[in-house]
N, C-alpha and C positions, 0 to 999 in steps of 0.2 A: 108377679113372676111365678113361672111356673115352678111348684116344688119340685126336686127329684124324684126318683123310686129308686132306694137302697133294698138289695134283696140280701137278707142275711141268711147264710146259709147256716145251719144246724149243728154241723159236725160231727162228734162224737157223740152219738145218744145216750152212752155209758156213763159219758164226763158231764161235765159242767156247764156243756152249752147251752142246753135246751134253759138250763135256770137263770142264768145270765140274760138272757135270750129276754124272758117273761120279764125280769126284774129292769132292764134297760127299757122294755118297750109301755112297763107302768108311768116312765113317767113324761110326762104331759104336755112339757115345753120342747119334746121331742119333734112331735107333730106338728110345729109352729115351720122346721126348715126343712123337712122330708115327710116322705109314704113310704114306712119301712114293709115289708113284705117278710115271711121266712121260708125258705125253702127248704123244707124237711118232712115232719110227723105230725102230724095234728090230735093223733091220740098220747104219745109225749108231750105235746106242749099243755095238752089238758091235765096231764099227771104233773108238772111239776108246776101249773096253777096252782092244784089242791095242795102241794108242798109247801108251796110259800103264801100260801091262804091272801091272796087279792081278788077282785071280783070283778077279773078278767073274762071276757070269752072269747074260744077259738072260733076262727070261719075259717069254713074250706075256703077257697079261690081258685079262678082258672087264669086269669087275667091281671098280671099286676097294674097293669095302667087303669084299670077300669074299680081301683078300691076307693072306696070314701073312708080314710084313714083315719082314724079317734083312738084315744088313750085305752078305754074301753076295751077294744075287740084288738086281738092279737091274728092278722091276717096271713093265713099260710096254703102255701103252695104245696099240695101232697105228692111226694115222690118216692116210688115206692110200694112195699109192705113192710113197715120194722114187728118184727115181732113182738105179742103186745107183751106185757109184764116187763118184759128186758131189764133185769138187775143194774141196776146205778153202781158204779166203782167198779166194776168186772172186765177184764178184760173183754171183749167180744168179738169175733170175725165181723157176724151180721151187724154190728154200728160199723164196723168198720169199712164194710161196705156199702152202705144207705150213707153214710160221712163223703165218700166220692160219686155216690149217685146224686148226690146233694150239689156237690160241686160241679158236675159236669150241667146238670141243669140250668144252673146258674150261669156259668158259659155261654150256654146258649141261648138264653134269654137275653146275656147284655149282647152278646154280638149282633142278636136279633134287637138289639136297643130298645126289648120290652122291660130292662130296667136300667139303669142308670148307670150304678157302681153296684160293687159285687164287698162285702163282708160279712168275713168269716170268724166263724165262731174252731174253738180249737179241735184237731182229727188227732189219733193216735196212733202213729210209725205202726207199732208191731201191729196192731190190730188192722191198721190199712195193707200189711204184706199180709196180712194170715191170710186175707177176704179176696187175695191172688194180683195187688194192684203194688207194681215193682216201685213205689215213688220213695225218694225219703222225705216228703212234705207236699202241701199246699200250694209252692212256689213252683216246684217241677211238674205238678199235674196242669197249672197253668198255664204252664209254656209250653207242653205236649200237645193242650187242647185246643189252643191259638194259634201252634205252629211258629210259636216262637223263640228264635236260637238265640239274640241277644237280649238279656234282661237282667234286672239283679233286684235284690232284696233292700230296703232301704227302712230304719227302725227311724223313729221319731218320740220324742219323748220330750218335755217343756227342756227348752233351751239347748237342745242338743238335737240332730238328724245326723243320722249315718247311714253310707250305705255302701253294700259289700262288692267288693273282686270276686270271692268266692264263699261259700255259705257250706250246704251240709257232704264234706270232701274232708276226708284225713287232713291233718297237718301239713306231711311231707305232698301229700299230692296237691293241697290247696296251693302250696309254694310253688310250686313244676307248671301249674295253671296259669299262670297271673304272667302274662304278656305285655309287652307294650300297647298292641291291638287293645286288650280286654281292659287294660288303664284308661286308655283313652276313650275307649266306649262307654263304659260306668263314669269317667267323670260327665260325658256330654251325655247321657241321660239322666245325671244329677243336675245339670244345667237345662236340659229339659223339662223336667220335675218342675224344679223351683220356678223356673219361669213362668212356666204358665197358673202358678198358684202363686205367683204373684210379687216373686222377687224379685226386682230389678240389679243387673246382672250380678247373680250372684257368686257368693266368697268360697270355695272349693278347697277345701283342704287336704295333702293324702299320707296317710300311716307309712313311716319305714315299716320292712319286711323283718329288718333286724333291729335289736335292742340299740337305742340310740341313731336308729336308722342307718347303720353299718361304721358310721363314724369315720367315714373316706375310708371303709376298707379295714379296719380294725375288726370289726365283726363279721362275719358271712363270708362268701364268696363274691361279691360286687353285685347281690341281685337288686338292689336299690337301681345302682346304672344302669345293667342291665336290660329289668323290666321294666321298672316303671317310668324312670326321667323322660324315656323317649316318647311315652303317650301322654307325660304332663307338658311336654314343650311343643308338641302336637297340639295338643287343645289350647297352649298359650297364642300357637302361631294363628288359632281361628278366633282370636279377641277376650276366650271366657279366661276369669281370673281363677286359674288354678296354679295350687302353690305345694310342694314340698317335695320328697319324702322329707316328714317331719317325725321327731320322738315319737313313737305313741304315750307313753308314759305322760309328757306333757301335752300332748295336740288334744284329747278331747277339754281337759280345764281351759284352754284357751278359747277353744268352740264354743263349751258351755258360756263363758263371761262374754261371747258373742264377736270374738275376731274373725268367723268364720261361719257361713250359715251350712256348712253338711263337711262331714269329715269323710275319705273315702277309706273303707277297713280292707287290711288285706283276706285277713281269713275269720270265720265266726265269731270264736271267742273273743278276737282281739275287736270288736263291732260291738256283739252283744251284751257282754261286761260291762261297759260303763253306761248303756242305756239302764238298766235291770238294774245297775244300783241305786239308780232314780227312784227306781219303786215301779213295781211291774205292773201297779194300778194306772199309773200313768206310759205307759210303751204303748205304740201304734206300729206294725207290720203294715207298710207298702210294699206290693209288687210292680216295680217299675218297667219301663217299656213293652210290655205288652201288646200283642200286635190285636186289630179290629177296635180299636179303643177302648179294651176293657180295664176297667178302673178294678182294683181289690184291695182292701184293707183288711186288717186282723187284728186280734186282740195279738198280745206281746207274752202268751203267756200257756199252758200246755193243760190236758183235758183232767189232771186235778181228781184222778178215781178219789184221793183219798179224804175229800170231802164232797164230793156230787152224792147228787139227792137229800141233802139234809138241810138245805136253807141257809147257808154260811157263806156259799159263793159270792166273790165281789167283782158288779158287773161295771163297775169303772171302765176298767181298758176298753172293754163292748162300748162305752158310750161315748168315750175317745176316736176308737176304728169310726164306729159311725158317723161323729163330726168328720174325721179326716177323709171318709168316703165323699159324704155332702160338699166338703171343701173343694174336691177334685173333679166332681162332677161336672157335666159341660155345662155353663151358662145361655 
């Protein structure tokens, strides 16, 4: 069978990526279920070899389909000019800007299906607004570049998947978002997801908006009835097993001991909290529905000025994103 070709993109050249990057692609049984590619710097990825002293070497490429993929050689797509020296842990415009030149390449290589799936290494907010690029994340630059209006964020972590109504939106507006429409579309591209990575019909869980999930009306204003029952009885009427508003308090413990394979989160924190207490080693970021079929996966975890460049970064989640990349890939 053919391997894949996962193109990891770079991200922040400031942060943690580039050494994650090196550190994931040292090891060996990597190369047994993918051809990882990186799309970034190749004069960064040589600076933070000599960091963490392995006896790596970088190759340019122009071609990700055309690499002979080994432990060895760390094969990179040059995009760009990053300026050379670039202090590690600093804020910077210019990462901040080669971090979405990184990205938009990688776009168009998977829609051009010169690679596979798309993971990403972590970009940084301020530094991606300094460098003139209005996103608040990696999720919104891909639905810009795809041209796609319905999608959502979905975190994976052992024995737990979530995935969100709404993601990086104030509290009060994340609440005023969340419609019956957008209910029922996030749960049937969690049923999407799952499906095709191999659940047979899977268990769909979704979060009250309020503590206790309003408790018939004791809490909130009825936004439980209002927005969300009607796009969970919507998805029930088309066969998938979607069930709640439930507690959040209790609905992920029940997910995790496996009554449920993906919980649906109304807003960030109430999603990203109980993956993260898992241990951020173990978090996987999907970008779901995605239009051209681009596949993306992330580390679960943010660009870490305050140990990049020193050899201490742990590239776990990187080697997580990249299984769940390969997992999603077309057969």
């Amino acid at each position: 069978m053919t391997k894949p070709v996962i193109g990891i993109t770079m991200g922040d050249a400031a942060g943690v990526g580039p050494e994650i990057i090196a550190k994931a692609l040292a090891d060996e049984a990597l190369y047994d279920t993918c051809n990882p590619v990186v799309i970034g710097d190749v004069e960064r990825l040589n600076e933070v070899v000599e960091i963490i002293k392995t006896d790596q070497q970088v190759k340019a490429i122009e071609y990700p389909r055309d690499i002979q993929a080994d432990p060895s050689t760390i094969h990179c797509l040059q995009v760009g000019s990053l300026e050379s020296g670039l202090p590690f842990g600093e804020l910077s415009y210019e990462a901040g800007k080669h971090a979405f030149l990184y990205l938009e390449k990688a776009v168009h290589l998977a829609m051009d299906k010169e690679i596979d799936a798309i993971c990403t290494a972590p970009l940084n907010k301020e530094a991606l607004q300094g460098a003139g690029y209005n996103y608040p994340g990696h999720t919104e630059i891909l639905a810009d570049l795809t041209g796609t209006s319905d999608y959502s964020m979905m975190l994976s972590a052992p024995n737990l998947k979530v995935i969100h109504l709404t993601t990086h939106v104030g509290l009060k507006d994340a609440i005023e978002a969340i419609t019956p429409e957008r209910t029922y579309n996030v749960i049937r591209l969690a049923y999407d997801t799952l499906s095709k990575a191999g659940f047979t019909n899977p268990k769909i869980a979704v979060c009250g908006i309020n503590p206790h999930a309003g408790e018939n009306g004791l809490f909130g204003y009825g936004e439980e009835e209002a927005q969300l029952i009607p796009g969970i009885n919507k998805a029930q009427d088309e066969g998938i097993q979607a069930e709640g508003p439930y507690p959040a308090d209790t609905l992920f413990f029940r997910a995790a001991r496996g009554d449920f394979d993906t919980v649906v989160a109304c807003y960030h924190d109430q999603g990203h909290a109980p993956v993260k207490v898992l241990g951020l080693e173990a978090g996987v970021n999907i970008t779901v529905g995605l239009k051209h079929g681009v596949i993306r996966t992330s580390v679960d975890h943010g660009t870490a000025f305050d140990i990049a460049g020193k050899n201490i970064a742990d590239e776990r989640s990187l080697k997580e994103a990249i299984s769940a990349a390969i997992e999603l890939s077309p057969k």
